[in-house]
Structures are given as structure tokens and as C-alpha cells.
C-alpha positions in Angstrom: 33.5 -2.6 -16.6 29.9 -4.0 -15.8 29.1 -7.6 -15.3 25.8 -7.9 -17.3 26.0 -12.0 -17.1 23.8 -11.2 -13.9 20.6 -9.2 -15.4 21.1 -11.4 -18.3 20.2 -14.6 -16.1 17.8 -12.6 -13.7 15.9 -12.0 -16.8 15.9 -15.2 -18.6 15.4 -17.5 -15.6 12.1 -18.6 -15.4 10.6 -18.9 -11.6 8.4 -20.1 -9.8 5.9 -17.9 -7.9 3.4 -18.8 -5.7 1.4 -17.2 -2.9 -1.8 -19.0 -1.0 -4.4 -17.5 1.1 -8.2 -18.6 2.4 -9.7 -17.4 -1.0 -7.2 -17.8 -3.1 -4.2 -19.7 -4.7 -2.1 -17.5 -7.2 0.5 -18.7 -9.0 3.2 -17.6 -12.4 6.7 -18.2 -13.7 8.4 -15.1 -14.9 11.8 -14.2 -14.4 12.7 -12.4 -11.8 13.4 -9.3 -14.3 11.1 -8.8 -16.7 12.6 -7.0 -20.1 10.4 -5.5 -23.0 11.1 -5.7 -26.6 14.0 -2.8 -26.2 16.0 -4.5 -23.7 14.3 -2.1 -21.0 13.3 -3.2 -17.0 9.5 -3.8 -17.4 9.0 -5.7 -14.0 11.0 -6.4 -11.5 9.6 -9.3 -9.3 11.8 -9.8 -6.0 10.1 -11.6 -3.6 12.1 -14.7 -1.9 9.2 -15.2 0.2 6.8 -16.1 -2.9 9.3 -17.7 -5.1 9.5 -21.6 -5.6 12.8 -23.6 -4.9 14.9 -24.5 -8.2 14.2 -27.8 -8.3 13.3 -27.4 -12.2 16.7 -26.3 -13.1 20.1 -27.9 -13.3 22.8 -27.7 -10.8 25.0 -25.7 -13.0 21.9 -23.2 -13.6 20.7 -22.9 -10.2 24.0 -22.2 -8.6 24.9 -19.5 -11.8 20.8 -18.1 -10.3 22.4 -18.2 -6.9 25.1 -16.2 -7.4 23.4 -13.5 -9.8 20.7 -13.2 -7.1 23.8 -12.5 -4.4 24.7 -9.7 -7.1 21.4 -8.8 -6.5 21.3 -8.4 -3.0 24.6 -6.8 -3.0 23.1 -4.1 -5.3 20.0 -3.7 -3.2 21.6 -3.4 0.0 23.5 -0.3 -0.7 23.0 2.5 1.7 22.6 4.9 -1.3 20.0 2.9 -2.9 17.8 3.7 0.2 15.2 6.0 0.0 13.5 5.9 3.7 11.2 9.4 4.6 8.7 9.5 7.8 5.0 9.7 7.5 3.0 12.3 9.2 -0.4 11.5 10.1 -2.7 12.2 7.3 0.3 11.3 4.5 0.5 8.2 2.7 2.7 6.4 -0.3 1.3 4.9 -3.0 3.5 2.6 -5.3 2.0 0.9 -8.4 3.9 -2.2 -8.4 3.3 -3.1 -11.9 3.9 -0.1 -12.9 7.7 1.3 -11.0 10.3 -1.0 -12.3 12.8 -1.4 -9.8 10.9 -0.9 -6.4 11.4 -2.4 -3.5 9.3 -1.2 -0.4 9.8 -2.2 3.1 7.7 -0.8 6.0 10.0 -0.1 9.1 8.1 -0.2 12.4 6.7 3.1 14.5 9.1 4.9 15.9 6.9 6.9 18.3 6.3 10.9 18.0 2.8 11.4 18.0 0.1 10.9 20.9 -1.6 7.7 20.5 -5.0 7.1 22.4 -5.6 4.1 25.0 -6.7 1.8 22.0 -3.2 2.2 20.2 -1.0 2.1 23.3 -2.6 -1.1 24.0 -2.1 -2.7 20.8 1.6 -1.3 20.8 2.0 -3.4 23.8 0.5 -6.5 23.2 2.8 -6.4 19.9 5.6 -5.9 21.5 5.0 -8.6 24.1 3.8 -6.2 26.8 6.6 -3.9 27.4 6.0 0.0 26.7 7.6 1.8 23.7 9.8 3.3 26.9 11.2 -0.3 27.6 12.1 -1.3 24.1 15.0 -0.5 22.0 14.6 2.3 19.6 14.5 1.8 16.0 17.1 3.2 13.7 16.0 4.5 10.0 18.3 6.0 8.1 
């Protein structure tokens, strides 16, 4: 059978967001799932990087977030929850993030195969602390 004791606290604990920059200071508490009047995903807002510590819930609370969040992680970290394709020049994604309930999107780093002029190549090395795409290990994607 399913555990639903997980999405139920995802999407009743209120959390902290926050996210600062040189023109701006945005901030919000929202659980990290968002349901609409049916019961249905209407956001899902995963970002560990943005989010507050817990320090407004109990002990008992936080540690029942903790382990609904590993849950989480556990789910999101399956291979066949991946969904990884290669640009080609001239192609792009777009992903409305208020919009696709349930995405997550991670960029992976270049993994070579086209001709780059002296500009890029540079910037490729400086990024990679000077060594040539030849030097460094290659990148899996799956």
C-alpha cells in the first residue's frame, strides 16, 4: 500500500522561502506541495537552497518534515523519474514553473560535440580552472 502521511505533511507544512539579490528581497511561506480545492498537485516548490530552517516548528514536527522530505528525495532520485535529452544548437526548453506541477530541472554541464570559436574555448577553460575539455573527465548523462 502507499504511505500518503508524507504528501500529507509536504502539503500542510508551512515554509519558509526566501531568496535575496542586489535589487531585490523575495520572500513566502507555502508548503512545499501546494494542493487545490480537489486534493490535486497545484505547485510543487522544492528548492533546499531557498527554504528557511525549521526553527518555527516543533521538534516532533520538524523531524516528521525531515523524514517526509527523505521520502521525497527518495522518490526524486529514481533513475526512471529522469527525463535528460541533449540540445542541439538552435533548440531550447521552456518550463513554466508555475504552471508544471511536479518539475524539477537541473542543467548538466557541456559535454562537448560541436566547434566552439576562440571566445568559448576560452571561457571553457577559465571555468574549468584552465585545463582543456581534453584534460578533464567526461561527463555522464543518462
Amino acid at each position: 500500500s502507499i504511505d500518503l502521511e508524507p504528501n500529507r505533511i509536504l502539503s500542510t507544512t508551512p515554509l519558509t522561502y526566501f531568496t535575496v539579490d542586489n535589487d531585490a528581497h523575495l520572500a513566502t511561506i507555502e508548503p512545499l506541495i501546494r494542493v487545490d480545492y480537489a486534493g490535486n498537485i497545484a505547485q510543487f516548490r522544492h528548492n533546499d537552497y531557498d527554504r528557511a530552517p525549521l526553527t518555527h516548528r516543533s521538534f516532533e514536527k520538524a523531524s516528521a518534515f525531515c523524514k517526509a522530505h527523505r521520502k521525497l528525495l527518495e522518490v526524486m532520485r529514481r533513475f526512471e523519474m529522469e527525463f535528460c535529452t541533449k540540445l542541439q544548437v538552435g533548440e531550447m526548453i521552456v518550463v513554466d514553473n508555475q504552471r508544471c506541477a511536479g518539475m524539477v530541472h537541473v542543467l548538466s554541464r557541456p559535454t562537448g560535440g560541436r566547434v566552439a570559436d576562440e571566445g568559448e574555448e576560452a571561457h571553457r577553460q577559465a571555468a574549468a580552472g584552465g585545463r582543456s575539455r581534453a584534460q578533464r573527465s567526461p561527463s555522464t548523462t543518462r
